[in-house]
N, C-alpha and C positions, 0 to 999 in steps of 0.2 A: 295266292293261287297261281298255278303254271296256266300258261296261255301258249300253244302249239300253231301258229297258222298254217294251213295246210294248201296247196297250191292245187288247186284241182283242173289237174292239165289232159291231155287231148288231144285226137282229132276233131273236126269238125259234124255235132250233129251224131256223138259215140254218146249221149244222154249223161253228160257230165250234169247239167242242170235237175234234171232230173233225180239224178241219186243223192243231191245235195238238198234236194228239196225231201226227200225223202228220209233223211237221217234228220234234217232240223226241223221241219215242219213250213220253210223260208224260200219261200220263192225266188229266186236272185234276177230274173228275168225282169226290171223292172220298165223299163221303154216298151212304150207301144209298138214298134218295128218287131222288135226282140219277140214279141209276142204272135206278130203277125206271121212273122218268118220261121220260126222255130230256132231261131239262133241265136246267141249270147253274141251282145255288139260292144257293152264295156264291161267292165268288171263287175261282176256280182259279189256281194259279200253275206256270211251267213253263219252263226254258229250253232255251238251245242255243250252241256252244261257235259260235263262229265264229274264221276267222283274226284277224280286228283285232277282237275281244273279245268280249263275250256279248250274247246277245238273252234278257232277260226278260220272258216270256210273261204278263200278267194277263189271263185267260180271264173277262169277265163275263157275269153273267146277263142274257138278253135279253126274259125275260119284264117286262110294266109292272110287276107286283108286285114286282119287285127291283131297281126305279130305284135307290133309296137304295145298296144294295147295291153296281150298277154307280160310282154316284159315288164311292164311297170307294176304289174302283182307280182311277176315272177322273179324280184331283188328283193323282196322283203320277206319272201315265206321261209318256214322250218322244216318242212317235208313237202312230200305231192302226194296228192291220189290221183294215181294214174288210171285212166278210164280206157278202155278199149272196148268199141263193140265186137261183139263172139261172131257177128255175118264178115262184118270186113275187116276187120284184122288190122296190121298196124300199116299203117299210113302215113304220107309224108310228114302229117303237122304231129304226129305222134312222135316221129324222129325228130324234130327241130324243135316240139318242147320237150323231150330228155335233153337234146341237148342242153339248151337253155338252162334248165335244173343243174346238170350237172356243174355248166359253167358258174356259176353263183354260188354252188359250192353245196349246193345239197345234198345229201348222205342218209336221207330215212325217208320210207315212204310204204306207200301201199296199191296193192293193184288189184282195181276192180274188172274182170270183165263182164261189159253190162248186155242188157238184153239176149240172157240166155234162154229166155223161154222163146224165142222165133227160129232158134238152130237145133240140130238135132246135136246131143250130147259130146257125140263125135268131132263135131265139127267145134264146137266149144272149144274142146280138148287140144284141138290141134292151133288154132288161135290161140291159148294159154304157153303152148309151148314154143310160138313162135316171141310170145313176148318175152320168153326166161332165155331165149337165143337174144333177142335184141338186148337187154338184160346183163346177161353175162360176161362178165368181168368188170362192171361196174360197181357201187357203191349200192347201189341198188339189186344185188344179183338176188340177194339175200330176202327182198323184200315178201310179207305175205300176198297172196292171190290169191280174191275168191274171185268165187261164181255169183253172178247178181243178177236179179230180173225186179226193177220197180213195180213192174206188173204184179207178178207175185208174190212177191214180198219175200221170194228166195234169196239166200246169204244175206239179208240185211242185217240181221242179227250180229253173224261173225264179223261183217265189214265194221259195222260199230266197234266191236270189242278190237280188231285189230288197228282201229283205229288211235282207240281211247288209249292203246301201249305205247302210243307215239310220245303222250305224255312222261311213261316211265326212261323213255328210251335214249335221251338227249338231255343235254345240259341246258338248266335254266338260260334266259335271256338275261347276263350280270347288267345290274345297275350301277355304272359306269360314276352315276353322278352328272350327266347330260340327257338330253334327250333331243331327240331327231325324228320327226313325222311327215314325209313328204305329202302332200296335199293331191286326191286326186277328183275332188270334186270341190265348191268355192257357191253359195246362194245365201238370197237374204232371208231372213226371220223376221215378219212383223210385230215390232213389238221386243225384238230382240236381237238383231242386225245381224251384223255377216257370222256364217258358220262354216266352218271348212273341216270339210271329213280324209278320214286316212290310216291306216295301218302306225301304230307308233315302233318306231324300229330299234330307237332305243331310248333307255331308260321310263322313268315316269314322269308325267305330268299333273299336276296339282290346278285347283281353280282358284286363281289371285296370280298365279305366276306371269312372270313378264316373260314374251316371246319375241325373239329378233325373228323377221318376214326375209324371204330370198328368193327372187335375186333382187328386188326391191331395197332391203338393208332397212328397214325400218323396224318398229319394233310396236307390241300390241301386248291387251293383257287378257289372261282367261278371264270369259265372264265366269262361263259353267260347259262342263265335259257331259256324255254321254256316252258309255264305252257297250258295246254290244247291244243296243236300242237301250240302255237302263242309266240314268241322273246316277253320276259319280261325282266323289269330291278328288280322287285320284285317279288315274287312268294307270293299268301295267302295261310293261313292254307285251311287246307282240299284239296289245290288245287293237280292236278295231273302233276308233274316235271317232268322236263328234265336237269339235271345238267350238264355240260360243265367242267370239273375241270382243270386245272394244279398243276402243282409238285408232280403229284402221277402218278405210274404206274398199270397200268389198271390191274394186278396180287394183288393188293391190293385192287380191290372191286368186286361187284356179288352178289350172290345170300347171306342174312344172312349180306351182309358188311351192315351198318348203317351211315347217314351222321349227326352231331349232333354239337351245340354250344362248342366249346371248354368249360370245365369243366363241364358240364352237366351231363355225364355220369365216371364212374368209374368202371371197372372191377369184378365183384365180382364172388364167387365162393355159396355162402348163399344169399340169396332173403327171405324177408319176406311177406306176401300176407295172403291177405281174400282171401280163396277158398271155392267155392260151389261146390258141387257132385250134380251130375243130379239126379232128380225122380227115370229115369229109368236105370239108373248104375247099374250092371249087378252084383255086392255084394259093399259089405262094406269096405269101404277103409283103410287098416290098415295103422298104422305107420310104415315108412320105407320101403311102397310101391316103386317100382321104376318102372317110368313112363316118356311118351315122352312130353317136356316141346317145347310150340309153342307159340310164339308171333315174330310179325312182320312177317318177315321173316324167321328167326332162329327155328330150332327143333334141342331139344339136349337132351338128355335121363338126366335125375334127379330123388332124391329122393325125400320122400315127407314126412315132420316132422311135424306131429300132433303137436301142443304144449296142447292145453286144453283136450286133450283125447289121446285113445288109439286107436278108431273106429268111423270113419265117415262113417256112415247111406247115404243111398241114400235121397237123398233131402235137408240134411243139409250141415249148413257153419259151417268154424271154422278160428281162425287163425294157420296160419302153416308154415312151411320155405320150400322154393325149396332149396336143396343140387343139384347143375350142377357140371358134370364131369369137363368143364371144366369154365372158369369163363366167361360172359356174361355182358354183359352193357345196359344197359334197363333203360329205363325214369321213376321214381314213378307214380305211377296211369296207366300204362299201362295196358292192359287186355290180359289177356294168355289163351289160354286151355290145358288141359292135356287129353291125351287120352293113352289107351293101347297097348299093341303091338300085343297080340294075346289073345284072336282075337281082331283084332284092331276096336278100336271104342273109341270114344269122351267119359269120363268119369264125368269131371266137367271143372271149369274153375276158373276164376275170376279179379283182381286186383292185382297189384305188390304195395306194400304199401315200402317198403324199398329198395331201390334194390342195397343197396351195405351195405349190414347187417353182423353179424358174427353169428357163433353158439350161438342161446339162450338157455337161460334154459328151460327148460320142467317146466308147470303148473304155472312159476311166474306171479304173477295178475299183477304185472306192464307192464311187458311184452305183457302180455294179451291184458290189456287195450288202448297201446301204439299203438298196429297193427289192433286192431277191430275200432280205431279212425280214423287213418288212411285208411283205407276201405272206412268207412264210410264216408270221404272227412272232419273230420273231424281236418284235419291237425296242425290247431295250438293247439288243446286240446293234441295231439301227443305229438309236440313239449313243450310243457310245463312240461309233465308227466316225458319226455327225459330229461328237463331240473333239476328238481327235482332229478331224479333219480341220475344223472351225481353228481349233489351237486356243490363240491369244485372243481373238474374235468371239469365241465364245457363241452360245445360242441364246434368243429372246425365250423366258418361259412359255409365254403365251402360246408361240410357235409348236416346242416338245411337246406341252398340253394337245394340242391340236392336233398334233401328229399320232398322239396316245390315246385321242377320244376322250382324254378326262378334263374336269377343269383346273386349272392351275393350282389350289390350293389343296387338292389331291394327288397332286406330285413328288413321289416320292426322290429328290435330287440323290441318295444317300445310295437308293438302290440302285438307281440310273450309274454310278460310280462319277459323280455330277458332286460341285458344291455350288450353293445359290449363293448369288449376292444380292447385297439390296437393289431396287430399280429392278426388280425380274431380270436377273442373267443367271447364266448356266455356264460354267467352265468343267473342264473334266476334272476332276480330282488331281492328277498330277499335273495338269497344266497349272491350277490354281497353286498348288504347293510350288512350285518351281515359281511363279510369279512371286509368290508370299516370298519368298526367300531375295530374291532379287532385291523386292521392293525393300524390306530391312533392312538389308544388309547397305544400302544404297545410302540411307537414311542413317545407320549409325555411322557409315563412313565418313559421311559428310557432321554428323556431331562432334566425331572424333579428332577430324580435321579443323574446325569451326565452333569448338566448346564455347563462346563467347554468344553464339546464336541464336533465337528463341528457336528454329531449327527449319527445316529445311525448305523452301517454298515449293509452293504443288506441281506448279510450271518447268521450273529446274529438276524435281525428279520424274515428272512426267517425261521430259529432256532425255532422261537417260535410259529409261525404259523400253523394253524391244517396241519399234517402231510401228509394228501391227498391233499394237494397243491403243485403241479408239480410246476417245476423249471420254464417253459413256461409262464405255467398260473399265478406265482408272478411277473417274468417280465413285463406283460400285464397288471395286477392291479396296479403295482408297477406307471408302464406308462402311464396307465389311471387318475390316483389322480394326477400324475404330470402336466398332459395336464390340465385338470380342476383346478389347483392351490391349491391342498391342501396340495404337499408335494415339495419341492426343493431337487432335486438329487445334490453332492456335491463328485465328484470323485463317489467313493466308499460310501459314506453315505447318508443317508437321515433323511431329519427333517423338520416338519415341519414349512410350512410357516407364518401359526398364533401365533406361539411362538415366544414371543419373549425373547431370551436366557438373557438376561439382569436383566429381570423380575424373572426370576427363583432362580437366583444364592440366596444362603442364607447368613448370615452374616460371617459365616467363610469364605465363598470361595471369600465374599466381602473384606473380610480382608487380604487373601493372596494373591489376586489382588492386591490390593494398600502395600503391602509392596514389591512384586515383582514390581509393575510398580515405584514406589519410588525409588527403587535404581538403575534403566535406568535412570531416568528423574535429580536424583543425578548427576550422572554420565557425563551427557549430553553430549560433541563431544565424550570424553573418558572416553565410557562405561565399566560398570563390563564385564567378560565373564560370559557367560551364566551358565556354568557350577559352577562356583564362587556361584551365584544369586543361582539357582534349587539346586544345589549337587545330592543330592539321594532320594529328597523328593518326590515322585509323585505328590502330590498337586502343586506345584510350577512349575512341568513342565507343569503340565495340564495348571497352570494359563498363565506359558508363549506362550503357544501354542493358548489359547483363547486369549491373549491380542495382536499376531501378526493374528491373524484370523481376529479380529473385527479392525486392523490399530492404536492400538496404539501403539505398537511398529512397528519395520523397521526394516527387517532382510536386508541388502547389503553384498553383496559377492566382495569380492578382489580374480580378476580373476586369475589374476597372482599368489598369494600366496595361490590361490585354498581354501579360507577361510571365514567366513558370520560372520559379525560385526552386534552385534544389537541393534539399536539406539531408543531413544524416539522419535516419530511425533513431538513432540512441538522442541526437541531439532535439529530437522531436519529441519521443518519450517524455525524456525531462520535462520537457515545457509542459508536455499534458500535466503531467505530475504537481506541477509547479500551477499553472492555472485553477485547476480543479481546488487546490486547496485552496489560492484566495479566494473562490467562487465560493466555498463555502464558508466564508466569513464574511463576504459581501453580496448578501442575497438580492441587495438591489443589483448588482452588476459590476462589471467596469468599463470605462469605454475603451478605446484604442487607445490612447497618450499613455492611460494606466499600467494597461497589457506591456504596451511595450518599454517604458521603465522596468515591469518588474522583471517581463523577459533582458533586457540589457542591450535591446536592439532597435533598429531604426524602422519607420512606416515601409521605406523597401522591404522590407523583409518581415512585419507583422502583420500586413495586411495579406499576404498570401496564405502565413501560417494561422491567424486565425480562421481565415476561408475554409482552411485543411480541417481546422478542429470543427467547422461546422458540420463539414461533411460527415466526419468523423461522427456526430452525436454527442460529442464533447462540450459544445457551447452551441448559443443559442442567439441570435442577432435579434436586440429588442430596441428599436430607434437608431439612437447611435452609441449604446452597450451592448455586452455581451454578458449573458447569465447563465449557470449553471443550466443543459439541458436534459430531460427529463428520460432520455432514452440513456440506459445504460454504454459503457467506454467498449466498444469491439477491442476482446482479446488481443487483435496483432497491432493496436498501437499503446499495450499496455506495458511495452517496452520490457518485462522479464524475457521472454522469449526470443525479441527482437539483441537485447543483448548479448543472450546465447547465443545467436546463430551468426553474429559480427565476429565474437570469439571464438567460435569453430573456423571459421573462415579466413582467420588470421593466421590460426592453426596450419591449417592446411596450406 
């Protein structure tokens, strides 16, 4: 069901309370003062059921001493009902809540003029038309106006129905996937502890969900909702709450506290925003104005930084940063006003386009461009301009999220013209391809030069990579090629997967292959030592390090004499070959002296090779023999294959 909250603005004492009591049956006048005085001192809240869904009533005060007051209803409504009494016509505080309205962005509404049964018709008449001249050329020019008298129960009827169109008239409140309720009342429930009431401004909330507290930073869970006085298991946007919490103590919410999505929000001390200054703004607003900054609930004195000038003109926008004393958490796209302190009055307002921004620079166009898009609800052209900008730096998801109102896992990177890496980063599309290209190409060069490699170390090609690539964001590319299969990590190195190292090598380093695997395979039970083989040649160790890398040699370690023997695969085969069969004629075993007669070789070099075959699954250490072991001979030391691939290799 559609929920419309309707701001029911005013001057002070035009029987705003009144006509709200009279469409809902709901008093909003709830303080004893309020009652005494005749006047609305905080917000009244009130609804009404209608066929295509509900009308939520924010009743504000119309006196000047409860501007502030008024504003913190008047960020979160969908329309106004604009009240005017028919005797005194319109009035200061009638002109500073349009404004207000209009500043936050409001665009539907309805106009009542009330207490028509104490003027004579005429005079009515002329009131009505003074409001379609205040009116005109607004957003509101268009809007219905009746005639009303609570007394007599004149135009109630139409004011309903012009009311109940509001619902047809506007786009739903979308369900973003967050939600955000600023809080503007905080008391305890005995029996049931703290509860904090409030307009939910976006999305829906559920009873069990966890809620991050602001500016606190902590976090609570729904005990149980109550959305328009009635026990809910879900609350809709727009709708008017009642939250139930536990795990939090009632000194951490109130007036200014905010309930919001974990990660939604972020502290900031700089806000970026489209701000408008009113027509009738009382001079020209300079850079480095300090001013009282209101949205939701919260008022908190700020500065105010022009970025595209020096002087904003009554009537115009610009983009600009709020500087807060102290730092704040606020939704993007929220709507603020700023007004002065003496004499106090409402100066402009607008949109919160970033709202956990840093110092920008003064006059830069990207800058520019970046926060007049964002205004403009043009969000991913934002995001794009951000991502350009960023380059090789790239953007944190969490951040875009934040900036887009959604949560992270509703981010579409593909639309954004964004590709994600792991670790939550965001690169533009063609930054990341021009990275990807880099990074390969970097990677097979150095294969191509160094085929002997297991391939390239991450440090060395981080080394060479444009220098504004954080050690994060090569992690994350590095992570990303790997997941999609273009790169194979290898300890510490990486190399590509389409390469194949074989293919590379040229005829010398083919040559020093086969004259180092030559004198292993010479050698066979009783190999050279390695050091014999290499000496000091680098070539020859690189070749032995490739030829124990790709399995044609066999390094085994004699545990005991703490030392690594290394054998040819063909000449290792055999012996499997050769073992296995006497194992199967001697079910008691053999010991070592045995093994190594039938192999042809000495305790140097059998006690390694048997180790090998244990590992293998080949044999089986029982005291001081060895017996056939019960797990089957792994394929790659069943030497058919291992043959093969010696003989291709010679090949080549």
């Amino acid at each position: 069901m559609t929920t419309v909250v309707v701001g029911v603005i005013g001057h002070v004492d035009h029987g705003k309370t009144a006509l709200v009591g009279a469409l809902t049956g709901i008093d909003t006048d709830r303080l004893a003062e309020e009652k005494r005085r005749g006047i609305s001192i905080n917000l009244g809240f009130a609804h009404r059921e209608e066929t295509g869904g509900t009308l939520a009533f924010v009743d504000m005060p119309g006196h000047e001493r409860f501007v502030r007051t008024m504003i913190a209803g008047a960020t979160g409504i969908d329309a106004v009902l604009l009240v005017v009494d028919a005797r005194e016509g319109v009035k200061p505080q009638t002109i500073e809540h349009l404004d207000i309205a209009r500043l936050v962005g409001v665009t539907r509404g309805v106009v009542a003029v009330s207490r028509c049964d104490l003027v004579a018709e005429e005079e009515a008449l002329r009131t009505a038309s003074d409001v379609r001249r205040l009116l005109d050329g607004t957003a509101l020019a268009g809007a219905p106006l009746v005639f009303t008298s609570t007394a007599t129960g004149r135009g109630m009827d139409k004011l309903a129905s012009a009311l109940g169109g509001l619902l047809a008239a506007g786009p739903e409140r979308q369900d973003r996937g967050v939600f955000y309720m600023p809080a503007d009342r905080a008391f305890a429930v005995p029996g049931f502890g703290p509860v904090v009431t409030g307009t939910l401004r976006l999305g829906r909330l559920r009873a069990g969900d966890t809620v991050a507290l602001w500016p606190s930073g902590g976090t609570a869970l729904v005990r149980g909702l109550h959305a328009h006085g009635k026990p809910v298991e879900m609350a809709q946007p727009g709708s008017r709450v009642a939250v139930n919490l536990r795990a939090v103590e009632l000194a951490d919410l109130g007036r200014g506290c905010a309930l919001a999505t974990p990660g939604l929000l972020a502290p900031s001390h700089w806000l970026d925003a489209g701000l408008s200054l009113l027509k009738g703004a009382p001079r020209a607003l300079e850079n480095g104005t300090k001013v009282q900054f209101l949205f939701g609930t919260t008022d908190i004195p700020a500065r105010v930084r022009l970025l595209d000038r020096d002087l904003l003109e009554p009537g115009q926008s610009a983009p600009a940063q709020l500087h807060c004393t102290d730092p704040v958490a606020v939704p993007a796209g929220e709507p603020f006003i700023l007004r002065l302190g003496s004499p106090a009055r409402t100066i402009g307002g607008g949109r919160i386009a970033d709202p956990a921004s840093t110092r920008r620079r003064r006059f830069d166009e990207a800058v520019i461009r970046g926060i007049q898009a964002l205004s403009d609800g043009r969000a991913e052209e934002a995001v794009a301009l951000r991502l350009a900008s960023a380059a090789h730096a790239g953007l944190r998801l969490e951040d875009v999220a934040r900036l887009l109102g959604v949560p992270p896992e509703r981010l579409d990177a593909t639309g954004l013209g964004a590709e994600q890496l792991p670790q939550g980063v965001l690169l533009g599309a063609p930054v990341f391809r021009e990275l990807r290209e880099i990074l390969l190409r970097t990677i097979r060069d150095f294969q191509r030069a160094s085929p002997t490699e297991r391939g390239m170390p991450a440090e060395r090609l981080r080394a060479m990579l444009p220098p504004t690539l954080t050690a994060e964001l090569f992690e994350a590319l590095t992570a990303r090629l790997i997941e999609e299969g273009a790169l194979v990590r290898d300890g510490g190195v990486l190399r590509r997967r389409d390469l194949d190292a074989a293919s590379l090598l040229s005829t010398a380093d083919r040559d020093v292959l086969s004259a180092v695997e030559a004198a292993f395979r010479e050698g066979s039970l009783s190999p050279p030592d390695v050091s014999a083989v290499a000496g000091h040649d680098t070539r020859r160790h690189k070749a032995l390090h490739y030829l124990a890398r790709t399995g044609v040699l066999v390094r085994a370690l004699d545990h005991v004499q703490k030392r690594e023997i290394t054998f040819h695969r063909d000449a290792v085969a055999d012996a499997v070959m050769r073992v296995r069969a006497a194992l199967a004629e001697q079910p008691d075993g053999l010991s070592l002296s045995d093994l190594g007669r039938l192999l042809g070789t000495t305790r140097k070099f059998s006690v390694p090779l048997m180790e090998h075959m244990d590992r293998l699954g080949v044999t089986q250490r029982k005291g001081d023999r060895r017996v056939a072991a019960s797990m089957p001979l792994p394929p790659a030391a069943g030497g058919g294959d291992t043959a093969r691939t010696s003989r291709e290799l010679r090949r080549r």
